[in-house]
N, C-alpha and C positions, 0 to 999 in steps of 0.2 A: 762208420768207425774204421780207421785202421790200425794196423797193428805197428810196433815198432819192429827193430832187428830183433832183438830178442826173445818179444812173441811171435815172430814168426820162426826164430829157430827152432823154438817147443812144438810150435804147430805142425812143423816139417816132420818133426820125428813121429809127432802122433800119427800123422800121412801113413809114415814110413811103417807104422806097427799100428795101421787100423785092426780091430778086432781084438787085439789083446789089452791087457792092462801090462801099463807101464810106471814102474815105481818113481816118485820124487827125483831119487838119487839119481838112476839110468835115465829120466829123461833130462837133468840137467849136465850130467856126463855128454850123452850125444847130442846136446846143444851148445854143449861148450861154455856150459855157464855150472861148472863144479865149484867155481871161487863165490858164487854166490850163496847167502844164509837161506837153509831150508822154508821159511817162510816166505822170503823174497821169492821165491819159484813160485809159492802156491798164488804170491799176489798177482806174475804174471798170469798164470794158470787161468785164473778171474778173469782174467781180460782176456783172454782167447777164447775162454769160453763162450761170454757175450756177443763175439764173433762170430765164432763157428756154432752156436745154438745149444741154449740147455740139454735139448734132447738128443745131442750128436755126441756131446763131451760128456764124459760124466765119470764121476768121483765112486771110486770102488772104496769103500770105506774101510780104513787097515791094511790096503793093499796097493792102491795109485789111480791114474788116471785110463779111462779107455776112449779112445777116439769109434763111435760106431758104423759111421757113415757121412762122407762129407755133405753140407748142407747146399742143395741146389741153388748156383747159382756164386758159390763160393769156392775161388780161385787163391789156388798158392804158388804162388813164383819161385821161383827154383832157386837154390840157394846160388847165392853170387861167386862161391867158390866154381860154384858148379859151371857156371856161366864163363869163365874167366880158363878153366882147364879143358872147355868146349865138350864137358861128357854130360 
């Protein structure tokens, strides 16, 4: 399965903040997807999940999302900005 641009931009920030929990709002802030309806996050959320593994991603109840550890064997490709301004 792969991910689209947009689950991959969620995923990038999970990366970016493994170990902690990260709220709805701030992870769709640092994905750059603020214009979208708080639901609309949690459905991509779903699909990254099934990506990156029940037991890696997981839902802090009342509080957001926490990335624990990425799952072996699971590669995130750097965001195309990144690739584009060569950092």
């Amino acid at each position: 399965m792969t991910l689209n641009d947009r689950e991959l931009a969620l995923l990038r920030v999970l990366v970016e903040s493994r170990g902690r929990v990260v709220t709805r709002s701030e992870l769709a802030r640092r994905a750059g997807l603020r214009h979208l309806q708080p639901r609309r996050v949690d459905v991509l959320l779903v699909s990254v999940r099934r990506v990156a593994g029940a037991d890696y991603l997981q839902n802090v109840r009342g509080r957001g999302w926490m990335l624990t550890e990425l799952r072996e064997g699971l590669v995130v490709p750097p965001a195309e900005s990144a690739l584009a301004t060569g950092t």
